[in-house]
KOLMIVEX-104776 format. One record per residue: residue number from 0; chain; residue in one letter; x, y, z of N, C-alpha, C, CB in turn. Coordinates in Angstrom, 2 decimals. Last residue first. Glycine has a CB too. Layout:
N
NUM;A;A;X;Y;Z;X;Y;Z;X;Y;Z;X;Y;Z $
...
***
This chain:
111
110;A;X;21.74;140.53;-71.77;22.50;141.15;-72.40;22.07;141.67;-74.02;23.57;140.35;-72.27 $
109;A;X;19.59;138.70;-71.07;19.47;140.21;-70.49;20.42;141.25;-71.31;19.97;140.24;-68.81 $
108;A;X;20.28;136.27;-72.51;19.29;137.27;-72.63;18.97;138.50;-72.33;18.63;136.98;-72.34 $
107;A;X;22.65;135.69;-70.74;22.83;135.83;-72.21;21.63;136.77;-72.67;22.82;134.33;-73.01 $
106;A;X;21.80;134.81;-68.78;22.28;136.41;-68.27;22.46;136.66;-69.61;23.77;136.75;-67.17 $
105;A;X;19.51;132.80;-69.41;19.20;134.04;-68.91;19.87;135.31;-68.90;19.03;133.86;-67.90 $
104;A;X;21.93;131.38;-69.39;20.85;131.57;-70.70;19.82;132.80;-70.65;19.85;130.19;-70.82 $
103;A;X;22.97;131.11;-67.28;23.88;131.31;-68.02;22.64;131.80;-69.21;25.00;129.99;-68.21 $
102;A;X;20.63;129.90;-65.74;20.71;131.25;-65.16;21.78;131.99;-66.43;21.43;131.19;-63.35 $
101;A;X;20.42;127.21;-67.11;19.64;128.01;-67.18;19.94;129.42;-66.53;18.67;127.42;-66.79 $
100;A;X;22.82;126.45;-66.40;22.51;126.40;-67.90;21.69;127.59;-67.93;21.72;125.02;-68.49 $
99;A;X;22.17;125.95;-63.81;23.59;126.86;-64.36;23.15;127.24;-65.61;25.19;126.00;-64.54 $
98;A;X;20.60;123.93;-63.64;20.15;125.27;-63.12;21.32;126.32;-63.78;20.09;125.28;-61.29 $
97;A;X;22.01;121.96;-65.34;20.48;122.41;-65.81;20.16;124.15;-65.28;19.16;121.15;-64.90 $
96;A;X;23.86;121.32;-63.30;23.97;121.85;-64.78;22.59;122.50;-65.71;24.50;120.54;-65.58 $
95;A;X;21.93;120.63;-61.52;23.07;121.96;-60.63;23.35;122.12;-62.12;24.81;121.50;-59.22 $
94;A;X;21.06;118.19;-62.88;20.03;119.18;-62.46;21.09;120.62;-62.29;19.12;118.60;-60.84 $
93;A;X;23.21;116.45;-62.73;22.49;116.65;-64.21;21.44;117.64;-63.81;21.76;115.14;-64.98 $
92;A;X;24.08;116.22;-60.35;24.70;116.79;-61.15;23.91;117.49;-61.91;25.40;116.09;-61.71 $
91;A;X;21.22;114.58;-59.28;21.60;115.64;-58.96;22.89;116.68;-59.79;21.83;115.25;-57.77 $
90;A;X;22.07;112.28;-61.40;20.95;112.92;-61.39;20.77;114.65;-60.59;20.13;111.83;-60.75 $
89;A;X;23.98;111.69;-60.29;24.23;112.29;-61.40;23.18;112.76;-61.80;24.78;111.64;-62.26 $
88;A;X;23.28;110.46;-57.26;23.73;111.33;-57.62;24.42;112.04;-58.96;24.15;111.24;-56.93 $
87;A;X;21.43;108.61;-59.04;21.01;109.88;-57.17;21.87;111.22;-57.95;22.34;109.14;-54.72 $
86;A;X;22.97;106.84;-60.03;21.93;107.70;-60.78;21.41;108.77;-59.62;20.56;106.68;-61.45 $
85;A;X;24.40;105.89;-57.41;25.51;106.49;-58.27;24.24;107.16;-59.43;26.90;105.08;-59.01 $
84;A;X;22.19;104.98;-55.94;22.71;105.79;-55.14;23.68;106.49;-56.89;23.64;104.89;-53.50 $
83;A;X;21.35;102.98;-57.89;20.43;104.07;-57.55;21.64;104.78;-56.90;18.98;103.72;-56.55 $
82;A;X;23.35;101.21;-57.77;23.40;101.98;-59.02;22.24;103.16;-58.77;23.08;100.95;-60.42 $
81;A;X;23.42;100.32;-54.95;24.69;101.45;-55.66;24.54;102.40;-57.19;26.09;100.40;-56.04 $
80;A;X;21.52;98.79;-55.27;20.89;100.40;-54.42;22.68;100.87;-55.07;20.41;100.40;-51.74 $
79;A;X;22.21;96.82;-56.87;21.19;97.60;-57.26;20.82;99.19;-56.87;20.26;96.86;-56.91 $
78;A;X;23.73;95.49;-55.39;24.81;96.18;-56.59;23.35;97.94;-57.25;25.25;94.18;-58.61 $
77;A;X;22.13;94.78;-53.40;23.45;96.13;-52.86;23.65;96.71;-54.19;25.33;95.49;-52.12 $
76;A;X;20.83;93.06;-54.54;20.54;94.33;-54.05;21.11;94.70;-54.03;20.14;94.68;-53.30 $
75;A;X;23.13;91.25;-55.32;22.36;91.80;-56.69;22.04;93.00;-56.01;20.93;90.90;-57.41 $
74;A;X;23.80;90.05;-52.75;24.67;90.73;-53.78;24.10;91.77;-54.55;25.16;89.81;-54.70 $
73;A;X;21.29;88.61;-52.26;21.83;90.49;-51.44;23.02;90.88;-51.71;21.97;90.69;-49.63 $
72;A;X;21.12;87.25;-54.16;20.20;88.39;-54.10;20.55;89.33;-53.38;19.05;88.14;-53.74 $
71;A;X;23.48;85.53;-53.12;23.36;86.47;-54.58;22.40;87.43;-54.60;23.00;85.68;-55.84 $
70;A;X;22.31;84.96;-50.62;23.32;85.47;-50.58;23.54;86.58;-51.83;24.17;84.42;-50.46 $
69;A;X;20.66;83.62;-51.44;20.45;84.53;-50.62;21.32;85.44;-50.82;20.41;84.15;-49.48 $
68;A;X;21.28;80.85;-52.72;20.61;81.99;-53.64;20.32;83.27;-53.07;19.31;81.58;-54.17 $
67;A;X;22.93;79.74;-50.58;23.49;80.69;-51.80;22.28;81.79;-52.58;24.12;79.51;-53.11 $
66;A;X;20.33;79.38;-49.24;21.42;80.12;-48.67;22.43;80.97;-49.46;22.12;79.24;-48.03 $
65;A;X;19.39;77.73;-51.06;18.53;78.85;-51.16;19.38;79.70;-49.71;16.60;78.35;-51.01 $
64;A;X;21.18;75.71;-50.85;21.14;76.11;-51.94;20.29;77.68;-51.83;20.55;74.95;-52.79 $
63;A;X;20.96;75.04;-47.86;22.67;75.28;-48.37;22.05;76.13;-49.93;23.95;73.21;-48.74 $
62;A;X;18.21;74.15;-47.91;18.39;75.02;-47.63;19.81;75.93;-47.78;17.94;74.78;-46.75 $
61;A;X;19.00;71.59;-49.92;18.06;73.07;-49.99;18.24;73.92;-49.09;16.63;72.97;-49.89 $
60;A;X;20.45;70.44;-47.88;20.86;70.46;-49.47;20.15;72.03;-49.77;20.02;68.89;-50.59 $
59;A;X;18.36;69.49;-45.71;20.11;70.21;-45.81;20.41;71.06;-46.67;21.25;69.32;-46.14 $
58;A;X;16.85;68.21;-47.06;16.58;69.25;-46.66;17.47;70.39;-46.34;16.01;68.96;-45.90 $
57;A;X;18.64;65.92;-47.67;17.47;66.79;-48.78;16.91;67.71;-48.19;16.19;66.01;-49.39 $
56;A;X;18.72;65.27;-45.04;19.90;65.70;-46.21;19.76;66.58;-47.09;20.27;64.75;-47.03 $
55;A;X;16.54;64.19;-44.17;16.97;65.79;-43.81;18.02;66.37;-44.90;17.77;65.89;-42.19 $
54;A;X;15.98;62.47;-46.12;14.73;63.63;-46.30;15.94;64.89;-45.65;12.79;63.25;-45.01 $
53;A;X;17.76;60.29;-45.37;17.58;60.87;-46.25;16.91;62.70;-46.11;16.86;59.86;-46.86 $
52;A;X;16.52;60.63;-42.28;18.31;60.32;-42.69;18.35;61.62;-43.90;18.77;58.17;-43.63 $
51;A;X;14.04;59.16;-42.71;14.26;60.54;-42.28;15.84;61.16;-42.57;13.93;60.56;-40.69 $
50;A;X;14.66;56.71;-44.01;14.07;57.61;-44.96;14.35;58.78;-43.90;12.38;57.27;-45.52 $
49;A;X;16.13;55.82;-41.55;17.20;55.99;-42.86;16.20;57.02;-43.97;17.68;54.07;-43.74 $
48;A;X;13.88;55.40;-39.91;15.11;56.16;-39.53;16.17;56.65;-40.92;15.96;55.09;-38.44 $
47;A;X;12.45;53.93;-41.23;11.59;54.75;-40.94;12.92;55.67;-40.87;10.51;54.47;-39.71 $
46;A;X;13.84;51.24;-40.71;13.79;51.51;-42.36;13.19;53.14;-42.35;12.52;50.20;-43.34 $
45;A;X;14.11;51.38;-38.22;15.00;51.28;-39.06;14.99;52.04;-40.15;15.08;50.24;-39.35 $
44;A;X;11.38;50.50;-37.47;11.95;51.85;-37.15;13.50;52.24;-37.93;12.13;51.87;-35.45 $
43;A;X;11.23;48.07;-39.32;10.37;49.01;-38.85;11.19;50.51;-39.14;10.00;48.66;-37.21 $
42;A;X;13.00;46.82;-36.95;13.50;46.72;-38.58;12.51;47.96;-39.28;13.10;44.85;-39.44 $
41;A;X;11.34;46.95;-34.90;12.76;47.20;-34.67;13.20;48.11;-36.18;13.69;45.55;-34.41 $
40;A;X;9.10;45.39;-35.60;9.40;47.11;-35.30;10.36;47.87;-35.37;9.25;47.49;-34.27 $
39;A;X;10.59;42.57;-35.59;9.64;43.66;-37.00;9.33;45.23;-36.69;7.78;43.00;-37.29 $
38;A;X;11.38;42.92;-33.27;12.52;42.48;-34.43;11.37;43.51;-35.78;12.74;40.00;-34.75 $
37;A;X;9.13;42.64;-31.95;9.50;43.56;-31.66;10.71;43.53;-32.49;9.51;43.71;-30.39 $
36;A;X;8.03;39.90;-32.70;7.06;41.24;-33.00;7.92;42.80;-33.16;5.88;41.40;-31.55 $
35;A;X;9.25;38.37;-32.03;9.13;38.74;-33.19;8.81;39.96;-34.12;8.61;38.15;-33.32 $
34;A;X;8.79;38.93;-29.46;10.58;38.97;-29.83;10.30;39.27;-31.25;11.71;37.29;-29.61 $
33;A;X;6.04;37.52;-29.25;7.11;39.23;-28.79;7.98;39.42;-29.16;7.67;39.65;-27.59 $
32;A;X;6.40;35.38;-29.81;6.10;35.54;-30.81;6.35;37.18;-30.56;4.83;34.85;-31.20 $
31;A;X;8.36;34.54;-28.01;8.99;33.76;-28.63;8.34;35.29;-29.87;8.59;31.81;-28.57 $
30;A;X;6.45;34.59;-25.65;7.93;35.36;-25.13;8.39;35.28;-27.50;9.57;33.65;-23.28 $
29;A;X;4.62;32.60;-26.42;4.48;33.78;-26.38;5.34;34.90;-26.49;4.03;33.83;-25.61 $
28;A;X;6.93;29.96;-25.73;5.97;30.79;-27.71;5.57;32.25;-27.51;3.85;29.89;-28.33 $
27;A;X;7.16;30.28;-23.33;8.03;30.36;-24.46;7.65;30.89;-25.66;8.44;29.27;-24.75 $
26;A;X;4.22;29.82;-22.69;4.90;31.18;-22.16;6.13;31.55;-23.51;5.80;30.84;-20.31 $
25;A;X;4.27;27.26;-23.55;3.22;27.78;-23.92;3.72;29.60;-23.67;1.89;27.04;-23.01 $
24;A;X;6.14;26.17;-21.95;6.40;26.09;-23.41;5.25;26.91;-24.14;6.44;24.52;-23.92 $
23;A;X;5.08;26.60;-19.50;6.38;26.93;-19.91;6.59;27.14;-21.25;7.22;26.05;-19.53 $
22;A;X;2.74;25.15;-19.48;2.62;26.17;-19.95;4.45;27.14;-20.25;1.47;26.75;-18.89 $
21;A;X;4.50;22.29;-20.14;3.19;22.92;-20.87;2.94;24.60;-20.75;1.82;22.16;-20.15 $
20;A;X;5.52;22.42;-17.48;6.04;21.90;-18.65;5.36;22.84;-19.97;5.65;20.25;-18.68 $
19;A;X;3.01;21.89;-15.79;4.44;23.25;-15.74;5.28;23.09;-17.09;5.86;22.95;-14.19 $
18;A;X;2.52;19.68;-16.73;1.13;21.12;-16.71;2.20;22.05;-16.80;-0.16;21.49;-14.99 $
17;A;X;3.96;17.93;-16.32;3.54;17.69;-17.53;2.80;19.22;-17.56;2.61;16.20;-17.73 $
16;A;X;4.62;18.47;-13.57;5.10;18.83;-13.89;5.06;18.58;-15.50;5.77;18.71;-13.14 $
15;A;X;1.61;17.13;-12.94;2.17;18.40;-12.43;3.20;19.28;-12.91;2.54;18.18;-11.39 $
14;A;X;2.42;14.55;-13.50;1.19;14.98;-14.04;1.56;17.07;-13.77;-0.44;14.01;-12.90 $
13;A;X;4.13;13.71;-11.40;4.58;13.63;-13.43;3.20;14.27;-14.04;4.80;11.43;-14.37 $
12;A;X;2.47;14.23;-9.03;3.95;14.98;-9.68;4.48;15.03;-11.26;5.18;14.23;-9.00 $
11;A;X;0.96;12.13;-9.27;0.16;13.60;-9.17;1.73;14.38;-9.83;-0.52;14.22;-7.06 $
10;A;X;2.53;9.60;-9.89;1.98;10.20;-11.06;1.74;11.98;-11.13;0.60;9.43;-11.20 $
9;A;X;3.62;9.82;-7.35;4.98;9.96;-8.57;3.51;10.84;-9.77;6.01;7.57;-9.42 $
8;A;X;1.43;9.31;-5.61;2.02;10.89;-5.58;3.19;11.30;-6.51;2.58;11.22;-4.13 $
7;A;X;1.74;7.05;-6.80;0.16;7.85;-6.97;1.06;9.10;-7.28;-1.20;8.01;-5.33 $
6;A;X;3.40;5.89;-5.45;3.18;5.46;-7.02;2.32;6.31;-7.32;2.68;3.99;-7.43 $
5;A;X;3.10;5.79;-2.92;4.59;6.52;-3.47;4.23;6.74;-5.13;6.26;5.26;-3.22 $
4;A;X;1.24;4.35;-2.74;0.62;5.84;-2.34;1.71;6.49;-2.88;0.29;6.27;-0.64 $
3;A;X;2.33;2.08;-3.20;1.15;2.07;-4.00;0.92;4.10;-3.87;-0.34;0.78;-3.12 $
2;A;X;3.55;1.49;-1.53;4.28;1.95;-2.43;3.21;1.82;-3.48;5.62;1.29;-2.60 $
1;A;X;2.14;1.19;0.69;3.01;2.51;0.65;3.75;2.65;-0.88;4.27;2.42;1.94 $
0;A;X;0.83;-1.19;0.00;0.00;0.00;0.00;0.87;1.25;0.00;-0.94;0.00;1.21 $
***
């Protein structure tokens, strides 16, 4: 009979550890299909990381380019307000000759 009750409490135990067994392996898969999951995000964020990579470059790029084109336009202005400032002033010349002209044309007339 004792080794009848030793024989029971072997099975309750091989039965017990057939259940622990089981969900162990049942946990495993789970653990197993997370890992997967998180490898595909991973790779995911990856592929997500290299298009941003890109894009800034390309954003880089442009702005380096419309930095130059800045630059030339406030070349071009300056060259622009010099040529107003240098017509300013021949324009003013071209008037102080006008007024001369004219008072010289006048004293010619009086005479």
């Amino acid at each position: 009979e004792e080794l009848q009750q030793e024989r029971d409490d072997l099975k309750t135990q091989v039965v017990e550890l057939g259940t622990e067994v089981e969900q162990t392996l049942t946990e495993n898969e789970a653990l197993k299909e997370e890992r997967e999951t998180l490898l595909q995000d991973l790779e995911s964020l990856r592929g997500e990381s290299t298009q941003l990579k890109a894009e800034k470059e390309h954003l880089n790029k442009q702005i380096e380019e419309m930095e130059v084109q800045l630059a030339n336009l406030t070349e071009e202005k300056e060259g622009v307000l010099q040529e107003r400032l240098q017509s300013s002033d021949s324009l003013g010349e071209l008037k102080d000759q006008y007024s001369q002209l004219q008072v010289e044309n006048e004293t010619v007339q009086v005479e």
